[in-house]
Structure formats: C-alpha cells, structure tokens
C-alpha positions as CSV (number, residue, x, y, z in Angstrom):
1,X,-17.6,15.0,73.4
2,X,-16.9,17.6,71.3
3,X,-15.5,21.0,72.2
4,X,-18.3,23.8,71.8
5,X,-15.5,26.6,71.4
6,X,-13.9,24.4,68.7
7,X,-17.5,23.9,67.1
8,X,-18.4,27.7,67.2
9,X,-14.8,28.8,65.6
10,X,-15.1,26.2,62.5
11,X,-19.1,27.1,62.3
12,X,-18.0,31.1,62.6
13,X,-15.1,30.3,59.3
14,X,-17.6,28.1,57.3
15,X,-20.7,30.9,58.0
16,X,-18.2,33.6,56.8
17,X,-16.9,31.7,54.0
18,X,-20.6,31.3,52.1
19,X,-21.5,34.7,53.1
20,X,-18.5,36.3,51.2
21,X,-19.6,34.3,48.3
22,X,-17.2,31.4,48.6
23,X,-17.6,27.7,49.1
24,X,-16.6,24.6,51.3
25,X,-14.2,22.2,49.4
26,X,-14.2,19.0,51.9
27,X,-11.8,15.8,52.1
28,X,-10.5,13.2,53.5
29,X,-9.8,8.8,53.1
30,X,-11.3,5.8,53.8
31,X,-14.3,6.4,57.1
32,X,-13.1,9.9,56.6
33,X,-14.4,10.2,52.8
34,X,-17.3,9.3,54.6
35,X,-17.2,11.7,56.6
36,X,-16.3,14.5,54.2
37,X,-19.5,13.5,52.1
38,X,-21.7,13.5,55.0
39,X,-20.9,16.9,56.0
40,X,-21.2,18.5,52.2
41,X,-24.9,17.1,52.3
42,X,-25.6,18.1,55.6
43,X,-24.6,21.6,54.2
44,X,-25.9,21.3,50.6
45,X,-29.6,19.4,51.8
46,X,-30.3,19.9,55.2
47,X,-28.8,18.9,59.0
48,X,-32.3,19.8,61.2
49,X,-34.6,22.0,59.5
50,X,-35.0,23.3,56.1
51,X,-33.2,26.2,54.9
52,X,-31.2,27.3,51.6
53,X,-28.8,25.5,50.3
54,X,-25.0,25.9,51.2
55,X,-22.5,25.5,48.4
56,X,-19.9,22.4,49.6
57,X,-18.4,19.9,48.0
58,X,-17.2,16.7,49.1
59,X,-13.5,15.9,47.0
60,X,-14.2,12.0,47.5
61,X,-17.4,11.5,45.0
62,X,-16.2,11.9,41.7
63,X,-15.1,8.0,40.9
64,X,-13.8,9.3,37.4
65,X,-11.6,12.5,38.2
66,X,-10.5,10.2,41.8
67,X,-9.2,7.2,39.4
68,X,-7.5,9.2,36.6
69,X,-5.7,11.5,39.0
70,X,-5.0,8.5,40.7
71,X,-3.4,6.5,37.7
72,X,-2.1,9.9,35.5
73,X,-0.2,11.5,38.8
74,X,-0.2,9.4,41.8
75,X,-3.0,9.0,44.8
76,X,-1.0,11.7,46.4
77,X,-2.4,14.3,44.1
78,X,-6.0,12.8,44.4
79,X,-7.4,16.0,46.5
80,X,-4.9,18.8,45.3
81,X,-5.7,18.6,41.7
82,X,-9.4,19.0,42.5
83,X,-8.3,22.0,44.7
84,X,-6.6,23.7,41.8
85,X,-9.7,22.9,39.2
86,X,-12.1,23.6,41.5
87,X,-10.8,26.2,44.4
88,X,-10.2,29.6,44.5
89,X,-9.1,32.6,46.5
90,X,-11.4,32.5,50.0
91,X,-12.9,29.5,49.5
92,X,-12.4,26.9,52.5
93,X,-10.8,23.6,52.2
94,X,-11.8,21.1,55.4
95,X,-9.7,17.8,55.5
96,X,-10.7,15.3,57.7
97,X,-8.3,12.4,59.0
98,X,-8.1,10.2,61.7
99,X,-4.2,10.6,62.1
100,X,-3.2,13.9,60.3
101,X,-0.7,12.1,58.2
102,X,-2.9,11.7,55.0
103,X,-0.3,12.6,52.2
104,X,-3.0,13.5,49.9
105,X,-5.0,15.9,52.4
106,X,-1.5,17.8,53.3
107,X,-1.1,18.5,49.5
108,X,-4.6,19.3,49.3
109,X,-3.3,22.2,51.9
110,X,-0.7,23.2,50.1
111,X,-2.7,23.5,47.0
112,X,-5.5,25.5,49.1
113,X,-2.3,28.0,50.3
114,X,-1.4,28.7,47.1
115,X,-4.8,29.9,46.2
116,X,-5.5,32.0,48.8
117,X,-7.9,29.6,50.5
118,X,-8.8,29.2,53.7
119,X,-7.6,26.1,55.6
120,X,-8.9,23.8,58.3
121,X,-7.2,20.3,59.4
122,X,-10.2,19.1,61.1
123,X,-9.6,18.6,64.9
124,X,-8.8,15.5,66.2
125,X,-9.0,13.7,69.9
126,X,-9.0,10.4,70.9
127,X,-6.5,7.4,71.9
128,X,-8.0,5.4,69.2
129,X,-9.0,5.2,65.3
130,X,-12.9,5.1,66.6
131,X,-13.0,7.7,69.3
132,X,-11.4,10.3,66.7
133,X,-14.1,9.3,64.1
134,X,-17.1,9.6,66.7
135,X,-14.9,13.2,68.2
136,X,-15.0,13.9,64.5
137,X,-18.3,13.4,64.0
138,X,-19.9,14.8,67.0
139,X,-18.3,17.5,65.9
140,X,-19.3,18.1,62.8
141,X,-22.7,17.8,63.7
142,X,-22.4,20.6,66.4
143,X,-20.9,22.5,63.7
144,X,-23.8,21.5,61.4
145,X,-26.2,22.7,63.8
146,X,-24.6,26.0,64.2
147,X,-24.3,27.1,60.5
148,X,-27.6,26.2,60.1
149,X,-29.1,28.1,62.9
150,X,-27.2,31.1,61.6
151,X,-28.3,30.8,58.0
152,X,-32.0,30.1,59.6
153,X,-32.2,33.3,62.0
154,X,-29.6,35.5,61.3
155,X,-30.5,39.1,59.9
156,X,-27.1,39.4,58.2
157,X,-28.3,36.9,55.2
C-alpha cells in the first residue's frame, strides 16, 4: 500500500509546481511509459471529478521525436533531449522505474538539474517487478486524488 506521507509530499511539489506557473514533464520505459502516460491524463483530463486542466506531459507519446532521438543520439538520450526542448527552470520532471537504473530516466535528471527543474525519482517498494508497479500505481493514484482535491477546493487557485 502506498505511503500517505509519500503521496502528500509529491501531491504538495506537483500542486506547487502548476500554481507557480510551471508544468509536469513525466517519464519512464516499458509498464512504466505506461505509467508515465497514465498519470499526464489523469492530470490533463480528469482522476475523480471534473476540474481544470493541469499542464503534464508524458515524455513516452511522441513515436517521431522517441525514434529519431533514438536513431540520431542513442536511446540513452530518448527523455533528456525532450527535457532540454521542452523543460525549463521550475518545472517538474517525474521518472518512473521499476529498478532505478533506467539510463535514459537518470539523464533525463541530469538534464532537469541543469535547468533548474525540480526532480522526483518516483518511489519505489516491493521484492518484485509487479509489486513495485502496483506500489507505483497506488501511488500515483493517491497522489492524483490529492492534486485534484486541492485544485477542486482550495481558495489559493
């Protein structure tokens, strides 16, 4: 199950993030591209209820920029060079993997360092591929479910 305390710290950085103006850059490989796009709709259409749209985007949909980065530099540089196109200072960059070791979500960090963005390696826990995909995506939903509420009921929008 996820950790609430883990869920409200993430939710607190992402609600700060959009309310300075910024936006969510979001990636990750294989179940976890799937993951990254999940959460950019959940924050772009809607997780429970109906409220304004969030700016995110999820670094894993654009077949065209993934393959050309891919073949022109490497698959290394798959997330880093959309970073530098497409981040700037204070926005947030959220890479999800299973084991932490994704080459191409590191330099997507170092990328995100360089230009002043905020950073978050996505929590993981669990002995095995599975339980840190459903950790990862109870998670985000409890995350979800807090940025929405705030962007719902807050008075600070």
């Amino acid at each position: 199950m996820a950790n609430n305390k883990v869920a409200t710290k993430i939710a607190d950085r992402i609600i700060n993030t959009i309310r300075s103006g910024n936006k969510i850059l979001i990636c990750g490989n294989g179940g976890s591209a799937s993951q990254s796009q999940h959460f950019a709709a959940e924050l772009i259409g809607k997780f429970e209820h109906v409220r304004q749209a969030l700016p995110a985007i999820a670094l894993t949909t654009d077949t065209s920029a993934l393959t050309a980065i891919g073949n022109d530099f490497g698959f290394q540089f798959v997330f880093s060079r959309q970073v530098e196109a497409l981040g700037k200072q204070g926005d947030l960059i959220i890479g999800i993997s299973t084991s932490g070791k994704s080459k191409n979500v590191i330099l997507a960090y170092k990328e995100a360092g360089l230009r002043g963005m905020g950073i978050i390696d996505f929590p993981r826990e669990g002995n095995t591929t599975s339980e840190v995909q459903e950790y990862q995506l109870k998670l985000m939903h409890d995350i979800c479910r807090k940025v929405e509420y705030d962007f719902m009921f807050s008075s600070s929008k």
